[in-house]
Biopython code that builds the backbone (N, CA, C, O; Angstrom):
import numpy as np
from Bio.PDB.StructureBuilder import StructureBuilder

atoms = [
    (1, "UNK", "N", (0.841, -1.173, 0.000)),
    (1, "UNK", "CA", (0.000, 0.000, 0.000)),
    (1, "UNK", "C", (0.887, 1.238, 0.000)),
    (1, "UNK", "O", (1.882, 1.281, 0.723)),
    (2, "UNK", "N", (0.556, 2.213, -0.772)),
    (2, "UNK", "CA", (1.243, 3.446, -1.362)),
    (2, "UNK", "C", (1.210, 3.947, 0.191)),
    (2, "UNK", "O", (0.570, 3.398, 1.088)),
    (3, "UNK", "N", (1.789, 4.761, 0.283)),
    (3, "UNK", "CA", (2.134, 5.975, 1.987)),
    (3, "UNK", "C", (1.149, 7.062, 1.812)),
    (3, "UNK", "O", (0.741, 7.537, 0.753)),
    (4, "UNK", "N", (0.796, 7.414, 3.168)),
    (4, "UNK", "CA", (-0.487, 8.630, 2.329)),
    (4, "UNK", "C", (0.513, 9.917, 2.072)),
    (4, "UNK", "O", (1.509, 10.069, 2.780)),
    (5, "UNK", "N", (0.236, 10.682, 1.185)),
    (5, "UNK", "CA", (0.767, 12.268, 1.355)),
    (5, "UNK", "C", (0.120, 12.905, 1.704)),
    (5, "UNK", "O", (-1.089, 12.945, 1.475)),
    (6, "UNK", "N", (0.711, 13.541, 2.319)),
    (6, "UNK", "CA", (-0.416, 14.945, 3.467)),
    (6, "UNK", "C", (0.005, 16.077, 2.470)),
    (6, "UNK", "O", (1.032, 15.911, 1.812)),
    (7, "UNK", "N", (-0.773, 17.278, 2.316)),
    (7, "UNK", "CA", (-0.974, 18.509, 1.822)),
    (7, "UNK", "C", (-0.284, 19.362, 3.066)),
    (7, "UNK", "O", (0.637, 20.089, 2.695)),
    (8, "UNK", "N", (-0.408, 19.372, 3.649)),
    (8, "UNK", "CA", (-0.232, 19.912, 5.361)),
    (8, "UNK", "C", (1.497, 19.627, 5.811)),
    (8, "UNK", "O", (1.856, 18.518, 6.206)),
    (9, "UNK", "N", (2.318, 20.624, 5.698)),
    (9, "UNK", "CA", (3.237, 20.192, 5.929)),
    (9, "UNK", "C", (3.375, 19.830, 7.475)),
    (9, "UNK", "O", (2.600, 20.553, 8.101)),
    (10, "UNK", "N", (4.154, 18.886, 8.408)),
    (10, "UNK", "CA", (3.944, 18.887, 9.926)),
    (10, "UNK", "C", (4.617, 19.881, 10.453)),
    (10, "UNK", "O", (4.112, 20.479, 11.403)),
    (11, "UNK", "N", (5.515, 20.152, 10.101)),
    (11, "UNK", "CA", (6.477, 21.333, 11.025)),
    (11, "UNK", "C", (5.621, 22.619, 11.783)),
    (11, "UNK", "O", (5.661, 22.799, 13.000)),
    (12, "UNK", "N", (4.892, 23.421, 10.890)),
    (12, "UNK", "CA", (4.092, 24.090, 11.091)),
    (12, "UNK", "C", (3.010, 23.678, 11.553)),
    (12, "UNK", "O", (2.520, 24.695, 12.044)),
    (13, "UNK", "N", (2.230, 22.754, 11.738)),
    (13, "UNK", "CA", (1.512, 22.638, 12.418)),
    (13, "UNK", "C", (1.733, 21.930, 13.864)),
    (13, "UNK", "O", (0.997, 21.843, 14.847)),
    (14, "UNK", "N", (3.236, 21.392, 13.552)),
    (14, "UNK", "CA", (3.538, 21.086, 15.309)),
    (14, "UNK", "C", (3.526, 22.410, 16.008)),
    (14, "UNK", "O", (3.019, 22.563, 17.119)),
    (15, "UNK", "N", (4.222, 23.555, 15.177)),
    (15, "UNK", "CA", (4.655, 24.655, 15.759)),
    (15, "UNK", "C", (3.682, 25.241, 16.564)),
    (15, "UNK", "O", (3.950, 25.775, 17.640)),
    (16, "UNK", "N", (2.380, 25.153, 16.013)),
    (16, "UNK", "CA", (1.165, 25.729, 16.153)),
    (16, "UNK", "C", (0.352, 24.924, 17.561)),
    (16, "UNK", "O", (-0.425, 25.417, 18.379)),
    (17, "UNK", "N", (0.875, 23.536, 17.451)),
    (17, "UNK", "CA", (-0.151, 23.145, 18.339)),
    (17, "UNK", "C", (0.738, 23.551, 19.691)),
    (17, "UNK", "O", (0.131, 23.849, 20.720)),
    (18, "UNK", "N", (2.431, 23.553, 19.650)),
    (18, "UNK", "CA", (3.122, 23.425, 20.795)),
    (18, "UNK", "C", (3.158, 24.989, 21.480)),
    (18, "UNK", "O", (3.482, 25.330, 22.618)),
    (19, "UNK", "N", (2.670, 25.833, 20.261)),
    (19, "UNK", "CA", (2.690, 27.174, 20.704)),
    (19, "UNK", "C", (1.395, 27.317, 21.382)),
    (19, "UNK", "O", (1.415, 28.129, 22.307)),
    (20, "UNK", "N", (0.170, 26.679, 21.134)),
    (20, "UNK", "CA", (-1.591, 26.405, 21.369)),
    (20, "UNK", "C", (-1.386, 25.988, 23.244)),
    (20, "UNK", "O", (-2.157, 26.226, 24.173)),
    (21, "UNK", "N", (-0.204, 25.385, 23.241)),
    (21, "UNK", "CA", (0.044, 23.956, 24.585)),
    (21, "UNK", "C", (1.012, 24.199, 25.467)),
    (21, "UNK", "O", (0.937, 23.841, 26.642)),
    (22, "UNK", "N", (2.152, 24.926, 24.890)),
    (22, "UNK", "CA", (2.876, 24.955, 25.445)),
    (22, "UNK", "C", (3.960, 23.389, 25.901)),
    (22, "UNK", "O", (4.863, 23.271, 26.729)),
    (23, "UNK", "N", (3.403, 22.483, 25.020)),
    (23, "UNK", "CA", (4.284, 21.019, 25.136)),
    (23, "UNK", "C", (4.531, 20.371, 23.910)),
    (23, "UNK", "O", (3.847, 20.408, 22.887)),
    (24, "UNK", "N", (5.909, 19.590, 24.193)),
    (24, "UNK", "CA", (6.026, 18.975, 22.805)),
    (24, "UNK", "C", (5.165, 18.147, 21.964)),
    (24, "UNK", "O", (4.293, 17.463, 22.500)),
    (25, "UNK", "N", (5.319, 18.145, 20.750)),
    (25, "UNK", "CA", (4.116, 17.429, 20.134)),
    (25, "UNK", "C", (5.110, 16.089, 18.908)),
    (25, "UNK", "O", (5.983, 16.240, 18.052)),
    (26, "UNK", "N", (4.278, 14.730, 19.521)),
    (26, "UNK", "CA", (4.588, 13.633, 19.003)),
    (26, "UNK", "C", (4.142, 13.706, 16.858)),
    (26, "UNK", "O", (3.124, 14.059, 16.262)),
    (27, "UNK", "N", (5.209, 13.292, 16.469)),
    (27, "UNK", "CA", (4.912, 12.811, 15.201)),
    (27, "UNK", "C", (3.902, 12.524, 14.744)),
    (27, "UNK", "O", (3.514, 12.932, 13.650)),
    (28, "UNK", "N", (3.254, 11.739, 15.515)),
    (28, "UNK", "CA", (1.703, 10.526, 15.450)),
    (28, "UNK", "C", (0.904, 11.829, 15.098)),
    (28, "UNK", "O", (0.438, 12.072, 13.985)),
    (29, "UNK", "N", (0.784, 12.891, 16.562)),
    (29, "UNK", "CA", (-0.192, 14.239, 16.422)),
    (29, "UNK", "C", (-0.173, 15.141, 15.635)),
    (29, "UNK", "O", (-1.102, 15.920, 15.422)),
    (30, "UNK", "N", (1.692, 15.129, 14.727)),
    (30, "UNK", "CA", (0.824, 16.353, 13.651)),
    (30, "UNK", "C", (0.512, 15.651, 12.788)),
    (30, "UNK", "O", (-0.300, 16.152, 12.011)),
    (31, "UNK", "N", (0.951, 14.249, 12.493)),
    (31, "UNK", "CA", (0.437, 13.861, 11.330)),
    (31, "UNK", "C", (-1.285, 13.149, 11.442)),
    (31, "UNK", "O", (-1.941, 12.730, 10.489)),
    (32, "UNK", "N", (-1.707, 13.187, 12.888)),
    (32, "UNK", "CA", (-2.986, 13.533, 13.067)),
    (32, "UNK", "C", (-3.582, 14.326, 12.597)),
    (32, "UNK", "O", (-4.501, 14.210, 11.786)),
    (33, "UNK", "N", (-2.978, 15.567, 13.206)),
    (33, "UNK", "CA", (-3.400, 16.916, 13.025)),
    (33, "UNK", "C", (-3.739, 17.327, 11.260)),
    (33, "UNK", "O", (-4.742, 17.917, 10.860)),
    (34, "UNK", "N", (-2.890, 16.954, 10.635)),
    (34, "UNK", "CA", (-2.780, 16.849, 9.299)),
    (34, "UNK", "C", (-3.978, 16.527, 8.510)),
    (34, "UNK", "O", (-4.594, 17.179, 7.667)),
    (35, "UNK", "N", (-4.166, 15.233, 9.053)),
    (35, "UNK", "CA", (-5.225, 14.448, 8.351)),
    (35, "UNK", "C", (-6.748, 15.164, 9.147)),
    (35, "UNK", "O", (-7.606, 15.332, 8.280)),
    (36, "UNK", "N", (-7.092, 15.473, 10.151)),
    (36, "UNK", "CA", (-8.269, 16.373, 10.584)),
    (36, "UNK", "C", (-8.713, 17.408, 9.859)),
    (36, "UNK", "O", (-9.828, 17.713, 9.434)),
    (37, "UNK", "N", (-7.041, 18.173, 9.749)),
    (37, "UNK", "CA", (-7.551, 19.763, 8.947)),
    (37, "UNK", "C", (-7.439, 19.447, 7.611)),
    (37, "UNK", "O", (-7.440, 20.533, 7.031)),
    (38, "UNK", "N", (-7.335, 18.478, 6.728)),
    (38, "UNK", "CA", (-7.570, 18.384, 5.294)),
    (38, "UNK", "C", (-8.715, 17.654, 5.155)),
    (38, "UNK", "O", (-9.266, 17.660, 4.054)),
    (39, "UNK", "N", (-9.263, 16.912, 6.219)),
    (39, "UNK", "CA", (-10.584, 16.840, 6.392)),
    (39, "UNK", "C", (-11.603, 17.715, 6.314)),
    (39, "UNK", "O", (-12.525, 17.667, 5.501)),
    (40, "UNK", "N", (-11.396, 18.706, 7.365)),
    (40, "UNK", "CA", (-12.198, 19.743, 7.548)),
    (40, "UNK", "C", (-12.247, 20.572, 6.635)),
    (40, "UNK", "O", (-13.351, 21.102, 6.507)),
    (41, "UNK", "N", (-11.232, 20.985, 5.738)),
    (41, "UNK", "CA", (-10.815, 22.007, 5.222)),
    (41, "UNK", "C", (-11.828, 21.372, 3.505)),
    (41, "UNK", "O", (-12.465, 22.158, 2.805)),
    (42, "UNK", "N", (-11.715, 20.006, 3.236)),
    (42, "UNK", "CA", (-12.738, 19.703, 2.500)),
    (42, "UNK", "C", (-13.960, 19.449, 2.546)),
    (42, "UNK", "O", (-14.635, 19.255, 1.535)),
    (43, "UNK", "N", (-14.359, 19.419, 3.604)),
    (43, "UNK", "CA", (-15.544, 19.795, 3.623)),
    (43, "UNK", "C", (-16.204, 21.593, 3.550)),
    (43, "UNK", "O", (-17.117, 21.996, 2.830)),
    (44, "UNK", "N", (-15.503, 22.276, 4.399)),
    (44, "UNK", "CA", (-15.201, 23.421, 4.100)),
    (44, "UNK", "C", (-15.512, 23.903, 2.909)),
    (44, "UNK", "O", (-16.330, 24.811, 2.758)),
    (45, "UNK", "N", (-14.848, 23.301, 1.909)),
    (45, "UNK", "CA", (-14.492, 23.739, 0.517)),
    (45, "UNK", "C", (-15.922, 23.206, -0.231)),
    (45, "UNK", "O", (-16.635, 23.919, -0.938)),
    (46, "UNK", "N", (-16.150, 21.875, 0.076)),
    (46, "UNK", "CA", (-17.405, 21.591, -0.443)),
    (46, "UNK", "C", (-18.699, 22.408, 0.045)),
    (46, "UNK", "O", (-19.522, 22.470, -0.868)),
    (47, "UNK", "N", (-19.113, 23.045, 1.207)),
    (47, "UNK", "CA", (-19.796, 23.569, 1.195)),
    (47, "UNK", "C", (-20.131, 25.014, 0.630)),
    (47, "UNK", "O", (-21.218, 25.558, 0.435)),
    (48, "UNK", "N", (-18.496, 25.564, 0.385)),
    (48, "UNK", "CA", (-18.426, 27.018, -0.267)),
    (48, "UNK", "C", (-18.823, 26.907, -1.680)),
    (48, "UNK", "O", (-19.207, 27.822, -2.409)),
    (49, "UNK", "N", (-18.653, 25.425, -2.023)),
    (49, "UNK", "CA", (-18.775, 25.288, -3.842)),
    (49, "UNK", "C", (-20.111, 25.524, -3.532)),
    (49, "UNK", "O", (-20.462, 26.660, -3.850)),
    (50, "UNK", "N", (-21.061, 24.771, -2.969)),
    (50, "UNK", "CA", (-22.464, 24.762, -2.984)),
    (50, "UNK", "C", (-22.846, 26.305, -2.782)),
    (50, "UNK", "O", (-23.493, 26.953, -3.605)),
    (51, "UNK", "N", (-22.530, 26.623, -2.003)),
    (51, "UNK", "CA", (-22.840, 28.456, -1.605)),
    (51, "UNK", "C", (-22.825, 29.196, -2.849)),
    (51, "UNK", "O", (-23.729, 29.958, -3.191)),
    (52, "UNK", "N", (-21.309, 28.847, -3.819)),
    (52, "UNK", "CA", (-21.353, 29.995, -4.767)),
    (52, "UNK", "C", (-22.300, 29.025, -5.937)),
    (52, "UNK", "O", (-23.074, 29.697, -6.619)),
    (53, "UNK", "N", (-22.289, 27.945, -6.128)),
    (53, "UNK", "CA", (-23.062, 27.299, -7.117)),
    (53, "UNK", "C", (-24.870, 27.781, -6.798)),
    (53, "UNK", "O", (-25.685, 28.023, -7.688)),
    (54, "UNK", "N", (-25.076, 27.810, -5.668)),
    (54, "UNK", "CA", (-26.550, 28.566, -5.268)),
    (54, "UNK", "C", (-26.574, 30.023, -5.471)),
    (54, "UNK", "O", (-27.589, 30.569, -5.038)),
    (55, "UNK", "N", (-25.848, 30.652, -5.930)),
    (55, "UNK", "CA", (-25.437, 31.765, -6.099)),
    (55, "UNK", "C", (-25.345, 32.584, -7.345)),
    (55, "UNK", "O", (-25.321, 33.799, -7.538)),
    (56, "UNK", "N", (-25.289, 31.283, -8.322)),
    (56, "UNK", "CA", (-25.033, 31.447, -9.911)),
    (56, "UNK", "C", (-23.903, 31.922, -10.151)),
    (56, "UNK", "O", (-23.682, 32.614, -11.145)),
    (57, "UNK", "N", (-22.716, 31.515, -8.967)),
    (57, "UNK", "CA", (-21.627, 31.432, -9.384)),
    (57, "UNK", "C", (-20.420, 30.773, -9.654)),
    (57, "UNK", "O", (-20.199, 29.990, -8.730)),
    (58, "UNK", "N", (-19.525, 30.738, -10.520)),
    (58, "UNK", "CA", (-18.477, 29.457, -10.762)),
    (58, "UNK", "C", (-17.559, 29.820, -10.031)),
    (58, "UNK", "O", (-16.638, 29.005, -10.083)),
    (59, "UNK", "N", (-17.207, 31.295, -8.863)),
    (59, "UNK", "CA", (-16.161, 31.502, -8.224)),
    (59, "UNK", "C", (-16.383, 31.119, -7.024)),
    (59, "UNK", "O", (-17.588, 31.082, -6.772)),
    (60, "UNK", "N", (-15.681, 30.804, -6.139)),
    (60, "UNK", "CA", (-15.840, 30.768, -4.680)),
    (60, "UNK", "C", (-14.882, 31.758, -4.188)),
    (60, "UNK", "O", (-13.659, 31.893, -4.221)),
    (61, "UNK", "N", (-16.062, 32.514, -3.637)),
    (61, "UNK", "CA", (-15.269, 33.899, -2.563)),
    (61, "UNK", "C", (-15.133, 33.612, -1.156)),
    (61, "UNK", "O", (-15.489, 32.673, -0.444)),
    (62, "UNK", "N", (-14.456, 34.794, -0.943)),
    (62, "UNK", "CA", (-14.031, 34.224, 1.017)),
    (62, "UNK", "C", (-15.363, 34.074, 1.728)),
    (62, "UNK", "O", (-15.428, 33.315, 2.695)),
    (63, "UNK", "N", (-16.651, 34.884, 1.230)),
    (63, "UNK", "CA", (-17.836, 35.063, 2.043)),
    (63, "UNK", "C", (-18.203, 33.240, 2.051)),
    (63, "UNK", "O", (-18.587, 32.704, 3.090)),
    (64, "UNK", "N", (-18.041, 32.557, 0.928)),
    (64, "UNK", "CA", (-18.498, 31.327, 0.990)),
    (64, "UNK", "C", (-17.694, 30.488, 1.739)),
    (64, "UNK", "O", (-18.122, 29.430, 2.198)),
    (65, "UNK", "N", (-16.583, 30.869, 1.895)),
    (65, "UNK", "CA", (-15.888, 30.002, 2.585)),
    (65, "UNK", "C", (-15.843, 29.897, 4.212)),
    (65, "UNK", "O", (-15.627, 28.984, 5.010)),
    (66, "UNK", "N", (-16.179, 31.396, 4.314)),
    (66, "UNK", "CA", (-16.648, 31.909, 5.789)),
    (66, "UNK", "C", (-17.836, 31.360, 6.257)),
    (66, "UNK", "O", (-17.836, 31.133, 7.467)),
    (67, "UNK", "N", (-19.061, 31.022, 5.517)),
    (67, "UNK", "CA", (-20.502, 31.292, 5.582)),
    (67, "UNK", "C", (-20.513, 29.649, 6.050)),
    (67, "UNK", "O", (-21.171, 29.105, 6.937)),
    (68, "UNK", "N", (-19.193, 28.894, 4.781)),
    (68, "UNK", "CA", (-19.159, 27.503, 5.087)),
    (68, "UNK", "C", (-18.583, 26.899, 6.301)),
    (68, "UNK", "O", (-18.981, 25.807, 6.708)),
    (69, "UNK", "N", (-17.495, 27.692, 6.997)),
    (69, "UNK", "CA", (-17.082, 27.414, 8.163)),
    (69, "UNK", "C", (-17.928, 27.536, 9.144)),
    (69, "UNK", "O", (-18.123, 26.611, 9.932)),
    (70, "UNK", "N", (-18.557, 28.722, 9.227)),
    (70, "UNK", "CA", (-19.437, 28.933, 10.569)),
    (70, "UNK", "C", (-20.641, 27.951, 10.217)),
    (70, "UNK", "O", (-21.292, 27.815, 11.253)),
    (71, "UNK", "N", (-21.151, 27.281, 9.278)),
    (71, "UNK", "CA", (-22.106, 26.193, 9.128)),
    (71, "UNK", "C", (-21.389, 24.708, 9.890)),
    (71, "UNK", "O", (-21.954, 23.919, 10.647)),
    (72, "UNK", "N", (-20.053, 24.681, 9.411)),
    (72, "UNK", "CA", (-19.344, 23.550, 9.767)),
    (72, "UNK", "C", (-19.290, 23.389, 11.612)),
    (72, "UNK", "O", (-19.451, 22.458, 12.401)),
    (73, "UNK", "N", (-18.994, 24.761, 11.718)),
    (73, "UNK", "CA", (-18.681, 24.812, 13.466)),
    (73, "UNK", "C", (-20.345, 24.904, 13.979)),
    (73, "UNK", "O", (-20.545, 24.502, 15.126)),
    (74, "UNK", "N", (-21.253, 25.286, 13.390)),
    (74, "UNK", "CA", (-22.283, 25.164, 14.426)),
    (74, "UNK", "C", (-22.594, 23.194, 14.201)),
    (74, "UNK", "O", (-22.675, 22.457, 15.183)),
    (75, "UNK", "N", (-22.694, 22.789, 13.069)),
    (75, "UNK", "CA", (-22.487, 21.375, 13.606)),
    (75, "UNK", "C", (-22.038, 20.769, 14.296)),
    (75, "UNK", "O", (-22.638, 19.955, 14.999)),
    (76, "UNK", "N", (-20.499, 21.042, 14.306)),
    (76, "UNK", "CA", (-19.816, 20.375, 15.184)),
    (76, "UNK", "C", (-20.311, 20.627, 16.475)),
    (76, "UNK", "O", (-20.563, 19.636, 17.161)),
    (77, "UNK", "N", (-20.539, 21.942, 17.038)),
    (77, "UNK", "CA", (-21.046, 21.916, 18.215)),
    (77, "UNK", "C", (-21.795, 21.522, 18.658)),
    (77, "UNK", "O", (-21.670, 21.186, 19.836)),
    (78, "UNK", "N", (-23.009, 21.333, 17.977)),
    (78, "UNK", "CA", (-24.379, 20.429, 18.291)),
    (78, "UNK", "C", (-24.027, 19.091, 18.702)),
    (78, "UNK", "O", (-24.292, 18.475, 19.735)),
    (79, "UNK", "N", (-23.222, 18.703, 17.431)),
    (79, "UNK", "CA", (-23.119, 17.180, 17.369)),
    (79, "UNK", "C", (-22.004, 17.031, 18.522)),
    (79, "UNK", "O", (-21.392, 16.033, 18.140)),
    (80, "UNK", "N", (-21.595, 17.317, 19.322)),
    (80, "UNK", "CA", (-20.755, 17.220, 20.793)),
    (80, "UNK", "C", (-21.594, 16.553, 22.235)),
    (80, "UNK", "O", (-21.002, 16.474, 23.312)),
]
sb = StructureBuilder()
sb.init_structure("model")
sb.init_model(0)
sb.init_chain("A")
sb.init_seg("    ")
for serial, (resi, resn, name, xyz) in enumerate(atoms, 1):
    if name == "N":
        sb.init_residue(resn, " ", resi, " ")
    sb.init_atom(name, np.array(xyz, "f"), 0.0, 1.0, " ", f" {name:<3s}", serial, name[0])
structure = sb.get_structure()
């Protein structure tokens, strides 16, 4: 089986979580971390397509991408 490639480089996002924590962060977690936010970040993206496609448009602007996040986070919160 092929290795996955992450989009997400880890360095920076260790940086981020150890700066978030204040503690070191294991390999395993950014390449966790990795795979969550290219998760999220496609769904994200899929909901902004729908926004500007309801829209009658072929661009996706930041408003859709915004409009799609805060849709994403009130789910998540519910679903907690």
């Amino acid at each position: 089986m092929a290795k996955r490639q992450n989009i997400l480089p880890f360095a920076p996002l260790g940086k981020l979580i150890q700066d978030a924590s204040g503690k070191r962060v294991s390999k395993d977690a950014k390449e966790t971390s990795a795979r969550i936010l290219e998760e999220l970040t496609a769904k994200i993206i899929h909901k902004a397509n729908l926004l500007a496609e309801n829209a009658g448009r072929k661009t996706i602007k930041d408003k859709d991408i915004y409009l799609a996040y805060q849709q994403l986070k009130g789910d998540l919160w519910w679903n907690q």
